[in-house]
Each structure stands twice: as structure tokens, then as C-alpha cells.
N, C-alpha and C positions, 0 to 999 in steps of 0.2 A: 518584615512583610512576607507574606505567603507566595509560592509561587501560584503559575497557576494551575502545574498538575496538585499541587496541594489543595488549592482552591476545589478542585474536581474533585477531589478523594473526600473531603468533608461534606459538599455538597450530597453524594452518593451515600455517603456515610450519617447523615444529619436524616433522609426521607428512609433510608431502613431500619434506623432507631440504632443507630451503633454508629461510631467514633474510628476513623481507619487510622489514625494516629496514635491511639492507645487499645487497640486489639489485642488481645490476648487469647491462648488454645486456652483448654479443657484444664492443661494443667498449671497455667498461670505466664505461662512462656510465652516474650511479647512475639507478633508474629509480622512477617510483612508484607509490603502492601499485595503483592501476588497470592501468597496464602491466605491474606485478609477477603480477596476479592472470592477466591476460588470457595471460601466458606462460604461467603452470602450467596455464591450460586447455588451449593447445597442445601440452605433453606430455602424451600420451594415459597414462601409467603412473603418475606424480606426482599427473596428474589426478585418477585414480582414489584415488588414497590418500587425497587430500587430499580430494576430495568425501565420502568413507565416513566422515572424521573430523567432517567439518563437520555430517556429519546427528547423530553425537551429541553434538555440541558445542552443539546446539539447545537443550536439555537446562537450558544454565546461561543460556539467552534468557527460556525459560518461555514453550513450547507451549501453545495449545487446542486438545479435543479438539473442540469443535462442528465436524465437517464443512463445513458452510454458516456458518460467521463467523456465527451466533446471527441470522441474517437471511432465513434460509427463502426464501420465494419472491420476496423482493426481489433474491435476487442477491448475489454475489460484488463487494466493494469492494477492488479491486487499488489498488496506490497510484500517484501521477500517471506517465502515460509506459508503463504497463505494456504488451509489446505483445499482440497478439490473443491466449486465452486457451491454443489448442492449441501457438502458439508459444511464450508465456509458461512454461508448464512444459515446455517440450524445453530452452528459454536457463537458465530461473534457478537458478542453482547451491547453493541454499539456504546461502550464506554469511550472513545476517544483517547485512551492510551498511549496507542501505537502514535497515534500526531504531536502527542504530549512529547515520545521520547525522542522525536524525530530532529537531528537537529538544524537540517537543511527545510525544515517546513512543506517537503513537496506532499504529503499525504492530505487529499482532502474525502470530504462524504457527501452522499450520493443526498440529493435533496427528494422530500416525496413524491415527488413524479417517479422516481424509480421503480415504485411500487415495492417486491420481496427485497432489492439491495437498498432502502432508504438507509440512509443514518451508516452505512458499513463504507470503511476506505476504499477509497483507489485514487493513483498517481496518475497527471495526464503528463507522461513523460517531454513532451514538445515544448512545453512550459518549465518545468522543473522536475529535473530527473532524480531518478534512486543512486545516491552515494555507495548501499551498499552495506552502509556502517553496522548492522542488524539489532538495533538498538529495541525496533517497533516490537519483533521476536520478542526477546526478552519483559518486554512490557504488559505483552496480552497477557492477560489473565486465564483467557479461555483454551487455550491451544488453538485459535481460529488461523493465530499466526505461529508457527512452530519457531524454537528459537535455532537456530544454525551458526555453525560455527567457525564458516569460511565461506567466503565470497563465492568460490565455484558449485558451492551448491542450490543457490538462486538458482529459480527458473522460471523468470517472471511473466517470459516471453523470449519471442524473438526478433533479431531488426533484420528489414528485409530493404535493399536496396534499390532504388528507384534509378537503373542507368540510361536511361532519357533524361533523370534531370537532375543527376552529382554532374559535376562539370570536369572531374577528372575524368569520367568514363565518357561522356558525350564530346570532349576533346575542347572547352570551350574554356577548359582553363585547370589549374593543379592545385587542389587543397589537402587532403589528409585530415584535416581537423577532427574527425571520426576515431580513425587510426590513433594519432597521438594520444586520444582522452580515454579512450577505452580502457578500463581496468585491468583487461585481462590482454593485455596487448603482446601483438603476435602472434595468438591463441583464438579470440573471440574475432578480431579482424586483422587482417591480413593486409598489403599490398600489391599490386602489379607494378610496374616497370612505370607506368604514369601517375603514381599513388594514386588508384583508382580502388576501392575497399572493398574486398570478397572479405565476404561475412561465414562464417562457421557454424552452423546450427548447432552442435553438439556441444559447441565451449559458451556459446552467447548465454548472456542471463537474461537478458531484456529487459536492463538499470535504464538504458534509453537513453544512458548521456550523450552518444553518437548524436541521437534524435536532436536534443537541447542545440548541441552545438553547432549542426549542420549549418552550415553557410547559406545557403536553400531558402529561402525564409516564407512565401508564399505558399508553398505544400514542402515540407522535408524530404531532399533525397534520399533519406534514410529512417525507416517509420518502424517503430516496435508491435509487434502482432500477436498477439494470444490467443486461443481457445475461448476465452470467456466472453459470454455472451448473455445479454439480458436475460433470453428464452427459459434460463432458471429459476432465476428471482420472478419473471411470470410465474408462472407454474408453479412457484412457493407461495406467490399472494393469492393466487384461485384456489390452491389444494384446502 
């Protein structure tokens, strides 16, 4: 039985009139599925056929419609390696890849309310955070997601801590669960004298597992923030 990124690879490969399981270069050299894909972007005609199919093939992924990934004014959580936001959506060819290779399942896509980010990933960290593992990298086809080779080069975001309402810093009680899960521990978050978490801009990646785990559960004492913001994906669907 196929899986179902195999399932995905045939489908794309069935509406551009070519086969990603038996691809082959120029000179008869089988190729894979990364260099099978980055071909069919180079046919500007295939290409098109096959991107049109992939947008309703999103379908059997399972879209959200929240425009903003259900995180309002924190921003846009693209997954590791993603590159800058206006280039991010010219590159990413909304194949579904990066979720295929995901294997904690947190990557989902932006449903057509989005407008310019429809059908393109992001993570809503408070739900299910980035591991980290950089598998999605490896996956893209497009460089949309660049592949990286160590966890401290993520820069997904940042988590910015809410001390009105972590209960170690408002004195209503001791948890650390932040601290202990953090990846990059000791580095990214730190503690005080009441395991209350000072956070490190410069080490944080913004994986958001702090976010997931927080104790907090109503609004998290501890919320990942990014830069990215709808206002360019507008601007790409009116351009």
C-alpha cells in the first residue's frame, strides 16, 4: 500500500503527464523526488498544470480558514528555514511536502480566506509545537523552506513571556515546565531563584514548545511572536 506522500507525488505527477516514481534526467539517470519536482518547476507549462492541481489537492490535506493561523497579533509561525515572508509566497508551490515529512503533524495551510498565504504552511504553536527535527527543509522542493542543519539556526520567532500570568513570576505558584522542555535549555530560557523563565531573544527559535506546555491554559504565559504578518500576502493578492 502507498503511502500518502506517495499517494501526493503520483497525483502531481499523473495531472503533469509524468510519473515521479520512474523519472528520469536527460541522460537516463533515475532522479528524486526533489529533483523530479524542481524539473516540473522548470517547465513553465507542466508547471502550471501541476501547481492548479496541487491547490485542490489541498483539499484531502485539510485547510484552515483562520487567515492569521488563529494567532492575531502575534504573527505568522512559518515552519523552520522558511525564507523572508514576500519571498516565502512567490517560492512555495503549495505542494504539501513539508507536512508530509513532518512527523509530529503540527504543520497545517492557510484556508482561502487567507487570500496571497492560501494553501502555504504555518504552525499554531499553542496547539502543537515545532520539534525542530528539520525534516519539512529537506522536503521543499522550492527553497521556500531552506534545509538547515542544526536546531540553533531556526528562527521561527520569539516567546515572550506573560509575568502577570506564569504563576512563578506572579508568586501564585512554582512550575518551570517551559524551562525543562526547551531545546535549547539554559540558553533559550533561563531561570530565577523562583523558576520563573527569562527568555533570551538571541538563543530562542520560536519551536513554541514552551507555548504547548505552558501550564496557563486560558491565554499562555508564554506566546511565540513573529514579524510575519498578513499585510503581505494582501499585497500579493491585489498586486
Amino acid at each position: 500500500m502507498k503511502s500518502e506522500g506517495e499517494r501526493t507525488d503520483a497525483t502531481i505527477a499523473a495531472a503533469a503527464g509524468t510519473d515521479a516514481s520512474a523519472a528520469v534526467d536527460a541522460a537516463g539517470t533515475p532522479m528524486s523526488r526533489r529533483e523530479f519536482f524542481r524539473s516540473l518547476l522548470g517547465n513553465g507549462g507542466r508547471a502550471g498544470v501541476g501547481i492548479g492541481v496541487l491547490g485542490s489537492f489541498l483539499g484531502l490535506r485539510g485547510s484552515h480558514d483562520d487567515p492569521l493561523g488563529m494567532r492575531g497579533e502575534l504573527g505568522i509561525v512559518r515552519p523552520p528555514g522558511a525564507a523572508g515572508e514576500e519571498e516565502f509566497l512567490t517560492s512555495c508551490m503549495r505542494c504539501t511536502r513539508c507536512a508530509d515529512a513532518c512527523p509530529t503533524q503540527c504543520i497545517r495551510f492557510f484556508g482561502p480566506d487567507a487570500g496571497g498565504s492560501h494553501a502555504t504552511p504555518y504552525i499554531v504553536t499553542a496547539d502543537r509545537a515545532c520539534t525542530m527535527c528539520l525534516e519539512c527543509g529537506k522536503a521543499c522542493p522550492t527553497e521556500a523552506l531552506s534545509v538547515l542543519t542544526s536546531m540553533t539556526d531556526v528562527a521561527m520567532g520569539v516567546a515572550e513571556v506573560d509575568e502577570r500570568l506564569c504563576v512563578s513570576h506572579n508568586g501564585t505558584g512554582m512550575c518551570g515546565a517551559c524551562h525543562t522542555i526547551c531545546p535549547l535549555h539554559n540558553r533559550a530560557i533561563a531561570q530565577d531563584y523562583r523558576n520563573a523563565p527569562i527568555v533570551d531573544p538571541e538563543h530562542c527559535t520560536g519551536c513554541g514548545l514552551c507555548e504547548e506546555i505552558c501550564i496557563v491554559r486560558d491565554r499562555r504565559a508564554i506566546r511565540v511572536r513573529t514579524t510575519r504578518t498578513r499585510d503581505v500576502a494582501v499585497e500579493e493578492e491585489q498586486s
